[in-house]
C-alpha positions as CSV (number, residue, x, y, z in Angstrom):
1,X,0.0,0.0,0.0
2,X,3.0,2.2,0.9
3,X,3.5,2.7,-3.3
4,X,-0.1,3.4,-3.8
5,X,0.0,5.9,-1.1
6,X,2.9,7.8,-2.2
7,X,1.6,7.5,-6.0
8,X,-2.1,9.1,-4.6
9,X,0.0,12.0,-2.9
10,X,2.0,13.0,-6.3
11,X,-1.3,12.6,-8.4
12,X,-3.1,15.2,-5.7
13,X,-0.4,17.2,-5.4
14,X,-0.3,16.5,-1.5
15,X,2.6,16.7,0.1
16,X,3.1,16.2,4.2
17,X,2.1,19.2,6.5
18,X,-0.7,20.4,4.2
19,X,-4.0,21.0,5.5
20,X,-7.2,19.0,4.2
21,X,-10.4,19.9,4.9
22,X,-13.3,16.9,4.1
23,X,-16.9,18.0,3.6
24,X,-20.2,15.5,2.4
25,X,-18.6,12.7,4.6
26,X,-20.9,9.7,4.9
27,X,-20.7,5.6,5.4
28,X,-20.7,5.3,1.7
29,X,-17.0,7.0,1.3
30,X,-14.0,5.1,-0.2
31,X,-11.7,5.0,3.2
32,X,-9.2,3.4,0.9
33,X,-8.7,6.9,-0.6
34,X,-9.1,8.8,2.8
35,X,-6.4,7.0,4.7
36,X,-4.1,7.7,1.6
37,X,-4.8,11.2,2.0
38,X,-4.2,11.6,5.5
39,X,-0.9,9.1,5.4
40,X,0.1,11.6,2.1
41,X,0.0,14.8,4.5
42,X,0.8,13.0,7.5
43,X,-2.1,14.2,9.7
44,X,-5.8,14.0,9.8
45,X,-8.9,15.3,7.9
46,X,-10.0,18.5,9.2
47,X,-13.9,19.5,8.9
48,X,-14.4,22.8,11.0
49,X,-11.6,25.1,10.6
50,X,-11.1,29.1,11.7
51,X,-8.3,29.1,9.5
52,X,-7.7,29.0,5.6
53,X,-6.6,25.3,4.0
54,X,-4.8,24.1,1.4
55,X,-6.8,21.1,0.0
56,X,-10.8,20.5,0.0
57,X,-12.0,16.9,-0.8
58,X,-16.1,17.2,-1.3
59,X,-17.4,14.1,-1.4
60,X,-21.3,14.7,-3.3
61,X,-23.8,12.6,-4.8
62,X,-26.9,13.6,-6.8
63,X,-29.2,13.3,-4.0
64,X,-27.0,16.3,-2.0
65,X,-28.9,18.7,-3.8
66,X,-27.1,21.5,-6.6
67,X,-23.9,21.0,-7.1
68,X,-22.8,24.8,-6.8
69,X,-24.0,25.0,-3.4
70,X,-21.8,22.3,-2.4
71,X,-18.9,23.9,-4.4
72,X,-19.4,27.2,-2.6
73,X,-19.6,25.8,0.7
74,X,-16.1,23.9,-0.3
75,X,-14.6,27.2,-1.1
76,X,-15.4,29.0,2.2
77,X,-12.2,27.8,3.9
78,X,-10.6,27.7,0.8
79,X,-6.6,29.6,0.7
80,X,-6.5,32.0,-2.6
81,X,-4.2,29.3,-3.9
82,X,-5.5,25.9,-2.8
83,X,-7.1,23.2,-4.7
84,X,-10.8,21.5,-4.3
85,X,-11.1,17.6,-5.3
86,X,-14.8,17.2,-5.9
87,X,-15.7,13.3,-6.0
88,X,-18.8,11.7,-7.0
89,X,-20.3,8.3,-7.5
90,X,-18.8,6.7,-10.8
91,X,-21.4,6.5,-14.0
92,X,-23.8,3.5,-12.9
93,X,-23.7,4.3,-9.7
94,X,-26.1,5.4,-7.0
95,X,-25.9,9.2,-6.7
96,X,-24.1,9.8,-10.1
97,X,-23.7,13.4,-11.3
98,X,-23.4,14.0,-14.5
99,X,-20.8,15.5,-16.2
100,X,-22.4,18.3,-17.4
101,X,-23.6,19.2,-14.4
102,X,-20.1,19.4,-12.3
103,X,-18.9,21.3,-16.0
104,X,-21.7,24.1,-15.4
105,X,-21.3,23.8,-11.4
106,X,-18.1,24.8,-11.7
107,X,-18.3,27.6,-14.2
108,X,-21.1,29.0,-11.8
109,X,-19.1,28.7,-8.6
110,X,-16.0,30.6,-10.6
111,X,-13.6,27.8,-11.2
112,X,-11.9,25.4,-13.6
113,X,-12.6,21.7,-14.0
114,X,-9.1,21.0,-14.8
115,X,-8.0,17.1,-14.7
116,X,-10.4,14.0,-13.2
117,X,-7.8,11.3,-12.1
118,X,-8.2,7.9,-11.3
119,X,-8.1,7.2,-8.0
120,X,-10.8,5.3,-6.8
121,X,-12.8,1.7,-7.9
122,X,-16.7,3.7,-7.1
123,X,-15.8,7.3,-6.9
124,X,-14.8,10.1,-9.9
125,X,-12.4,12.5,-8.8
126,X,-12.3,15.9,-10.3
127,X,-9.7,18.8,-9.7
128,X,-11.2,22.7,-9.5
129,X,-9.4,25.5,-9.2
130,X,-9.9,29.4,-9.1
131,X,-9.0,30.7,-12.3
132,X,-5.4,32.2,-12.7
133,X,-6.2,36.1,-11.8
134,X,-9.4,35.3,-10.2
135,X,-9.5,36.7,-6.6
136,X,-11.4,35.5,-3.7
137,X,-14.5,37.1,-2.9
């Protein structure tokens, strides 16, 4: 696991001491990918934070309502230079977004849908950022 762990970290761009907050938590989660987040930075999953963090991983399925509101929650705590990982339930599967959806979620909520590695068996994972120039609000 120790390969796969290291290989998640340099495909999220994590790196130890980073912050991570994780938001739409729920039994239905791949832990797999969780404990190879938290072993990548070396700490654990923050939810409630005063301060600004580096990383977001929002977990959302269909059934958690509009996809923008989720994406503007996820940016609340967000640093100016940080990173959200949106994941959803793959195609076929129970709470599936569709594509088109996180596409115009994203535009709405002011970011980029940039890459959508592979890093889980049931769950999409999609990279957002703020647009270079953009500033936080």
């Amino acid at each position: 696991m120790g390969t796969e762990t290291a290989s998640l970290g340099d495909v999220l761009g994590l790196r130890p001491g980073l912050v991570v907050q994780e938001l739409g938590w729920d039994a239905d989660v791949d832990e797999e990918f969780r404990t190879a987040v938290m072993d990548a930075v070396d700490g654990d999953l923050v939810e409630e934070t005063d301060d600004a963090v580096d990383v977001v991983v929002l977990w959302w399925r269909s059934e958690d309502g509009d996809v923008v509101d989720g994406l503007f929650d996820a940016l609340r705590d967000l640093s100016g230079s940080g990173c959200l990982w949106l994941l959803t339930p793959k195609v076929g599967r129970p709470g599936h977004v569709a594509q088109a959806d996180l596409q115009e979620g994203a535009v709405t909520a002011g970011l980029a849908l940039t890459t959508s590695p592979t890093v889980s068996k049931t769950w999409a994972c999609h990279k957002l950022v703020r647009p270079k120039g953009a500033t936080r609000r």
